[in-house]
MDTraj code that builds the backbone (N, CA, C; nanometers):
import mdtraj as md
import numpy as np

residues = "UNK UNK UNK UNK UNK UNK UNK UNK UNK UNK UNK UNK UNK UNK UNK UNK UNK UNK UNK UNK UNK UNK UNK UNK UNK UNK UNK UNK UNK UNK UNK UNK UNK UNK UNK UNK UNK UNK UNK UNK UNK UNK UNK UNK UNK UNK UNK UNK UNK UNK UNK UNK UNK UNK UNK UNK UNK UNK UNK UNK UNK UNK UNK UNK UNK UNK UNK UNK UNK UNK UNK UNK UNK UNK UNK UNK UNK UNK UNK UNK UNK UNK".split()
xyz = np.array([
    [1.3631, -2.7669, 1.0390],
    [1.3922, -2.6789, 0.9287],
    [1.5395, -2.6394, 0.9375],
    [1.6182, -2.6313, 0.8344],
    [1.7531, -2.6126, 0.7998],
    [1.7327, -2.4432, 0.7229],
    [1.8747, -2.4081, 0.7926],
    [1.8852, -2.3085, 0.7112],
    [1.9443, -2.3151, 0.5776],
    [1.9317, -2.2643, 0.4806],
    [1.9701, -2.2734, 0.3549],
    [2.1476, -2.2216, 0.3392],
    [2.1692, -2.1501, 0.4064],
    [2.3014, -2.0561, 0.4049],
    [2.4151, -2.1582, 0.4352],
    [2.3757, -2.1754, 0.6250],
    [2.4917, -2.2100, 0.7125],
    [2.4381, -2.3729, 0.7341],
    [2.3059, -2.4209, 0.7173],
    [2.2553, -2.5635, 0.7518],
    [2.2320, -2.5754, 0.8673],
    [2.2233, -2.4813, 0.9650],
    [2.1622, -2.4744, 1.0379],
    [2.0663, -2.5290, 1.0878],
    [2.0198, -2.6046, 1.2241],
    [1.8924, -2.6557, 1.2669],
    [1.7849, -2.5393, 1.3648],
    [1.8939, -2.4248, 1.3844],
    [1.8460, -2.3281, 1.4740],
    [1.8060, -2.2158, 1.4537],
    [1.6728, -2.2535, 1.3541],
    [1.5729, -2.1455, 1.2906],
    [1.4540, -2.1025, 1.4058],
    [1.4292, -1.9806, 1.3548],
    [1.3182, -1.9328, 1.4481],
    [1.1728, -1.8959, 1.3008],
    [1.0567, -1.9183, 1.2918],
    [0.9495, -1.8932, 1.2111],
    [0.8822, -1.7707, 1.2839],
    [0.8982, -1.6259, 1.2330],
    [0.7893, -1.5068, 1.2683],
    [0.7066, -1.4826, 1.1840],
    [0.5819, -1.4638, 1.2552],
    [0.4570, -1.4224, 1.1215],
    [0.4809, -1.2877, 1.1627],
    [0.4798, -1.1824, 1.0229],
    [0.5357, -0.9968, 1.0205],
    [0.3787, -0.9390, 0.9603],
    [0.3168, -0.8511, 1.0287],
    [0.2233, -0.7743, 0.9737],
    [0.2802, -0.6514, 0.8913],
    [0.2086, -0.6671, 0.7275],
    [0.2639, -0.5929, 0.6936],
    [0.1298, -0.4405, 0.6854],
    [0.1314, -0.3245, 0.6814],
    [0.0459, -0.2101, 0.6591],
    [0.1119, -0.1584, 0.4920],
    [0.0116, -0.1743, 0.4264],
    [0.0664, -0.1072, 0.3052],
    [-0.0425, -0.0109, 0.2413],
    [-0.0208, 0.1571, 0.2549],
    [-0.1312, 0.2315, 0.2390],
    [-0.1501, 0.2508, 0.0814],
    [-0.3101, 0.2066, 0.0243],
    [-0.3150, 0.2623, -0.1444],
    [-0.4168, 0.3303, -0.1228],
    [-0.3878, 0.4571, -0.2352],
    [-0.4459, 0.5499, -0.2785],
    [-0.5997, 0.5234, -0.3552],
    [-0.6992, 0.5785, -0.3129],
    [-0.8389, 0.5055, -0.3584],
    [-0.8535, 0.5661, -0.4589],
    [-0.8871, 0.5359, -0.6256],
    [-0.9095, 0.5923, -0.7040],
    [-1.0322, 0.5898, -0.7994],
    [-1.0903, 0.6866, -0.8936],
    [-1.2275, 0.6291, -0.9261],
    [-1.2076, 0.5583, -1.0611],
    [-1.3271, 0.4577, -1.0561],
    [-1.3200, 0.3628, -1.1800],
    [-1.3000, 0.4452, -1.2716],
    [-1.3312, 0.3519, -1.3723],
    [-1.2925, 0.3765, -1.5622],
    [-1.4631, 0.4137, -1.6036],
    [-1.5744, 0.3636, -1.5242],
    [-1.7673, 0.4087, -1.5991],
    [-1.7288, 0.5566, -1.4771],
    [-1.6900, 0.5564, -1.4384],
    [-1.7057, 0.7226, -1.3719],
    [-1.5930, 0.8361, -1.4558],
    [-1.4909, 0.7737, -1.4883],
    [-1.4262, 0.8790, -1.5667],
    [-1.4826, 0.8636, -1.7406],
    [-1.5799, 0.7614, -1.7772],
    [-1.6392, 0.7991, -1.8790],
    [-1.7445, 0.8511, -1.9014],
    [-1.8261, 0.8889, -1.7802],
    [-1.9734, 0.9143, -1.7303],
    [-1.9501, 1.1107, -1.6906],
    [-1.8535, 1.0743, -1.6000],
    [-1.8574, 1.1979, -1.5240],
    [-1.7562, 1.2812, -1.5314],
    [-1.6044, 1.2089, -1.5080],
    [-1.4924, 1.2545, -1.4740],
    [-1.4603, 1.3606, -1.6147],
    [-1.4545, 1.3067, -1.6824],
    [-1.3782, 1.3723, -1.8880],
    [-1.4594, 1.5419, -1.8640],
    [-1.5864, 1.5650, -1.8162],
    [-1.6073, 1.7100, -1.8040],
    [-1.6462, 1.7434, -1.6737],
    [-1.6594, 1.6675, -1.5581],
    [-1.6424, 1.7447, -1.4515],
    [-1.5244, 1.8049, -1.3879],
    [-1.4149, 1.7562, -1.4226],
    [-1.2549, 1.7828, -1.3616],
    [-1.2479, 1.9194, -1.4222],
    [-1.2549, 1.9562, -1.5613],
    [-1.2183, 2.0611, -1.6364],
    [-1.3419, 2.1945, -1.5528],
    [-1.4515, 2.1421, -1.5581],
    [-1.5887, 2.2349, -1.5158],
    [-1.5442, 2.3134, -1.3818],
    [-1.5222, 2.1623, -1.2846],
    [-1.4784, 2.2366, -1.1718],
    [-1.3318, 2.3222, -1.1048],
    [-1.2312, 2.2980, -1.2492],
    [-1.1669, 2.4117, -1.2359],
    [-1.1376, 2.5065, -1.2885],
    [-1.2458, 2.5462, -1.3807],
    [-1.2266, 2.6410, -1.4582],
    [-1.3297, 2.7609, -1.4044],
    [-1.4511, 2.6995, -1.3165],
    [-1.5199, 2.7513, -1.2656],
    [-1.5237, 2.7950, -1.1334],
    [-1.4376, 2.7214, -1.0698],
    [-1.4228, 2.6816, -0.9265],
    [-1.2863, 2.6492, -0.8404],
    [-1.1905, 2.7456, -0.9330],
    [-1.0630, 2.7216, -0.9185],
    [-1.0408, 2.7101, -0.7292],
    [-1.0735, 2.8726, -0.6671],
    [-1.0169, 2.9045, -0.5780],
    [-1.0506, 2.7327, -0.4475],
    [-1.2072, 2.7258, -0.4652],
    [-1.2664, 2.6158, -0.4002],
    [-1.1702, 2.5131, -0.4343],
    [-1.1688, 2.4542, -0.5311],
    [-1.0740, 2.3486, -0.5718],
    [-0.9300, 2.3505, -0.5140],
    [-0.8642, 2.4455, -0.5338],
    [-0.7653, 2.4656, -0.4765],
    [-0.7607, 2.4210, -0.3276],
    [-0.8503, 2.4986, -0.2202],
    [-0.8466, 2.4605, -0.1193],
    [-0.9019, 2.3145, -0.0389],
    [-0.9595, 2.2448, -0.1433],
    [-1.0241, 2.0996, -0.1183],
    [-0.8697, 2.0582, -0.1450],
    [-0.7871, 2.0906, -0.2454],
    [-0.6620, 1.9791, -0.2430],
    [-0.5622, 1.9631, -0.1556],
    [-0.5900, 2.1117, -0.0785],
    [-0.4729, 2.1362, 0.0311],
    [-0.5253, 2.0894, 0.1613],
    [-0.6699, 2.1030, 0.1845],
    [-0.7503, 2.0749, 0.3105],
    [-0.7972, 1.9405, 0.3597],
    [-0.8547, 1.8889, 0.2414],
    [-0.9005, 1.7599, 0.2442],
    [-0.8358, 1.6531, 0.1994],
    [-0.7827, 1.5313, 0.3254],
    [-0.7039, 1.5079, 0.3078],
    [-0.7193, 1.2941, 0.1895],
    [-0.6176, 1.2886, 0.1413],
    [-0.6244, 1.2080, 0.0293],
    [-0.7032, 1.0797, 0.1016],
    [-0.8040, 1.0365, -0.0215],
    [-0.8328, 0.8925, 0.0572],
    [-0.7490, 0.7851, 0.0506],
    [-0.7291, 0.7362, 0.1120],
    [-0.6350, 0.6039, 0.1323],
    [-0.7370, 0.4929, 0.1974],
    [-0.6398, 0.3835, 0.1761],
    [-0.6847, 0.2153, 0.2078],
    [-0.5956, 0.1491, 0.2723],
    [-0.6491, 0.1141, 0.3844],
    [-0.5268, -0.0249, 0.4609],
    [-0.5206, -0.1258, 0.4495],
    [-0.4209, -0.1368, 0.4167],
    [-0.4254, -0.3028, 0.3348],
    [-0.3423, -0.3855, 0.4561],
    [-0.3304, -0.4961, 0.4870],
    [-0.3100, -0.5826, 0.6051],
    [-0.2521, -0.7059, 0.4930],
    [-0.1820, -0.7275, 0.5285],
    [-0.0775, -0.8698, 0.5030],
    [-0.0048, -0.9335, 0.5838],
    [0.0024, -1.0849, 0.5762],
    [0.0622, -1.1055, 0.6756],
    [0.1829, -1.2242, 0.5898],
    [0.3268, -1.2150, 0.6508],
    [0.4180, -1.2770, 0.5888],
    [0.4977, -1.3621, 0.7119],
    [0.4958, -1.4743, 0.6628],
    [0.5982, -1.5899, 0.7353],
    [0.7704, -1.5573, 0.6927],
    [0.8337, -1.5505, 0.7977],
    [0.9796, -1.5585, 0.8178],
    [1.0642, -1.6277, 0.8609],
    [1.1391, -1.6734, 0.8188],
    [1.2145, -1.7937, 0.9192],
    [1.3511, -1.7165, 0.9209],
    [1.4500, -1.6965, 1.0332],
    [1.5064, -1.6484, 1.0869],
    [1.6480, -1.8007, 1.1060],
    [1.7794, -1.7016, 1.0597],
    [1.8411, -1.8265, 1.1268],
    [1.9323, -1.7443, 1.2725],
    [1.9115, -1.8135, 1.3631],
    [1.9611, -1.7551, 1.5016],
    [2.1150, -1.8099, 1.4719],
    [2.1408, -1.9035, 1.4228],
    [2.3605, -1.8765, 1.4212],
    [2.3908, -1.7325, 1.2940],
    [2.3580, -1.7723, 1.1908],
    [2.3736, -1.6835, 1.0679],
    [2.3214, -1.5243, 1.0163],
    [2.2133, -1.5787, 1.1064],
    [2.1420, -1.4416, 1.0663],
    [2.0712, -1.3769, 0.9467],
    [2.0606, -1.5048, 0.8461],
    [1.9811, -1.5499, 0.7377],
    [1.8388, -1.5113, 0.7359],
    [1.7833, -1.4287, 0.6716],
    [1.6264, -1.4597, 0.6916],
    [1.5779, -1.5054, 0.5498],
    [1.4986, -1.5289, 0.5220],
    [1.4321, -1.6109, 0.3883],
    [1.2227, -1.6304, 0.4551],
    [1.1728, -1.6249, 0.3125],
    [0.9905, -1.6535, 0.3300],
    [0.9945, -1.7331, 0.3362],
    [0.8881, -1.7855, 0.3710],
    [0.8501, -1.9542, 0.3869],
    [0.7071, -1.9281, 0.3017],
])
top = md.Topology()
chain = top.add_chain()
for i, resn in enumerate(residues, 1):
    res = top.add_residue(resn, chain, resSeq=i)
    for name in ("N", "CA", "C"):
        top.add_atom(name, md.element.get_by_symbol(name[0]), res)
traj = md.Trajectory(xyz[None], top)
C-alpha cells in the first residue's frame, strides 16, 4: 500500500474503536397513543415530581460500537480510511 500524499511504501493499517453515545427516544405509535396527553397531564398535575425525575434520573442513552480501518503513513504522517 502507497501512500497517497508522499508515495510512500511505509504505511501502517489500525483498526480504531469508535463509542458513539445516542439518546433513546420514544417512537412515533407512542407519541400518537400516549405521549400528545400524557406529557401535558403529567405536568400540569405533577409538576414538582416531574421536575425532580429530570434532574435525578439520569437520560437513557445507547452504545453504539464501530469499528474503523486507518492507514497511517509513518514518513508523512498522512492518515486516510481504507
Amino acid at each position: 500500500m502507497f501512500c497517497p500524499k508522499c508515495g510512500s511504501n511505509n504505511v501502517r493499517i489500525q483498526v480504531i474503536n469508535e463509542t458513539i453515545l445516542k439518546n433513546k427516544h420514544h417512537g412515533i405509535l407512542w407519541w400518537l397513543f400516549i405521549g400528545w396527553w400524557w406529557v401535558p397531564v403529567k405536568w400540569i398535575f405533577l409538576t414538582i415530581p416531574a421536575l425532580l425525575a429530570k434532574i435525578f434520573i439520569p437520560k437513557r442513552q445507547k452504545a453504539v460500537n464501530r469499528t474503523i480501518k486507518k492507514a497511517v503513513c509513518q514518513n508523512c504522517g498522512y492518515t486516510w480510511d481504507i
